[in-house]
N, C-alpha and C positions, 0 to 999 in steps of 0.2 A: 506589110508593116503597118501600124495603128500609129498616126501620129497627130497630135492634136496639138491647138493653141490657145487659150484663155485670153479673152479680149474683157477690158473691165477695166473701173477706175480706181485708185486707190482707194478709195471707200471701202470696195469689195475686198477686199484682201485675202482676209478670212477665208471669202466664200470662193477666190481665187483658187489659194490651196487645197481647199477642202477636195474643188473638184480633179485637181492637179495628182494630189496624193491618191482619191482612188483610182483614178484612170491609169496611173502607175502602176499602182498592186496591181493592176489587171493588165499587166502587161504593154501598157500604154507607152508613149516615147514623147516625152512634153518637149516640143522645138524651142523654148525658150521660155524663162520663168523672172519676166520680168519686174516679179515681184523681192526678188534679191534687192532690187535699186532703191527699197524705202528707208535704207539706212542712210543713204548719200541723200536723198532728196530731203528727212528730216532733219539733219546736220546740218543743212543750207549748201553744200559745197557740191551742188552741180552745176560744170561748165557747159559751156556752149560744145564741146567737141562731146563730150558724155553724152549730152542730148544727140546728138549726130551718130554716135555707136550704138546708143540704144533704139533709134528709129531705125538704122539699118539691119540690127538683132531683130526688130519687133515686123518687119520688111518680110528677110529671109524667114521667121517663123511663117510666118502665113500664108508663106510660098512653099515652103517644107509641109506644112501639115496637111493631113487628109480630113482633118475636120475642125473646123472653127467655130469655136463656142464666144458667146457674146453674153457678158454675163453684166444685166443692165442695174441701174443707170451707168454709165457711161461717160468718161470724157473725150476731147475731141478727139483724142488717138483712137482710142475706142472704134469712134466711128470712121476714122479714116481705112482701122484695121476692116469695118466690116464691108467698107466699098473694097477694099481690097482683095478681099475673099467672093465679093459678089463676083467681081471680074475676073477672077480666075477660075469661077466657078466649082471651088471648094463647099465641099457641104458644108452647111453654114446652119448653127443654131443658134436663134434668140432664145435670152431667157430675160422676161422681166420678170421682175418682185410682186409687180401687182400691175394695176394696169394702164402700166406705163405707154404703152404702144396705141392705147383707147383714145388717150386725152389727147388733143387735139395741141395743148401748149407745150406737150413733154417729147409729142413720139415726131420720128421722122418719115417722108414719103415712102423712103428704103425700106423700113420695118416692115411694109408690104409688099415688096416684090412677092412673088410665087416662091421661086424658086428657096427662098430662106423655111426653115422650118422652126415650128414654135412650141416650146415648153410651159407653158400656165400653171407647172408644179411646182412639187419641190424640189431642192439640188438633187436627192435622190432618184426624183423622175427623170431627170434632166440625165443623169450619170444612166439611169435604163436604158435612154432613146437614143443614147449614144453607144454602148455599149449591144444594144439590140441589132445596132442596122450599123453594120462597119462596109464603108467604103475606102476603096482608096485609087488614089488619082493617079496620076503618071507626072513625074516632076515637069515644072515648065521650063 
């Protein structure tokens, strides 16, 4: 099974789906599209129990997929998802825009673990690297 998760901040959106839609045509199984939620979130009308169902969707995706995509900049969920994935030892791919993970005021110590792998292209490289080298984990 090919299951992936899009980790990113609303900013991204766009480039959320973008990667979401093709990894689907290809067969992909997105564990969770947390990108449904920017209707409630630009309405103003999300609760405190909303935020609690969508941490635990956004939990279970990262724990379901066999590969986690981090598609930067990033908010704090973002990066909780990608400690998340470090420690479960899901493949795990950075994608910054430019050189976000360089500058010293922007990236974080994690950006360099080893074990994360990094994309410096386009979304369409990033959709190769993924699509190239399929692994998959054994549920925790």
């Amino acid at each position: 099974m090919k299951r992936f998760y899009v980790a990113s901040s609303f900013r991204n959106i766009v480039n959320v789906r973008y990667v979401a839609q093709i990894l689907e045509s290809k067969g992909y199984i997105n564990t969770y599209d947390w990108t449904q939620n920017a209707s409630a979130r630009d309405a103003g009308t999300v609760t405190l129990g909303d935020l609690r169902s969508v941490g635990q969707h956004e939990r279970d995706a990262v724990t379901g997929a066999d590969v986690v995509v981090i598609l930067l900049p990033g908010g704090k969920g973002t990066h909780v998802e990608l400690g998340m994935a470090i420690a479960l030892g899901r493949r795990t791919i950075l994608h910054p825009p430019d050189e976000v993970i360089n500058n010293f005021e922007t990236n974080s110590t994690f950006y360099h673990l080893p074990e994360l792998e990094k994309c410096h292209g386009t979304l369409d490289d990033l959709l190769a690297m993924i699509v190239g080298r399929e692994v998959t984990v054994a549920p925790v």
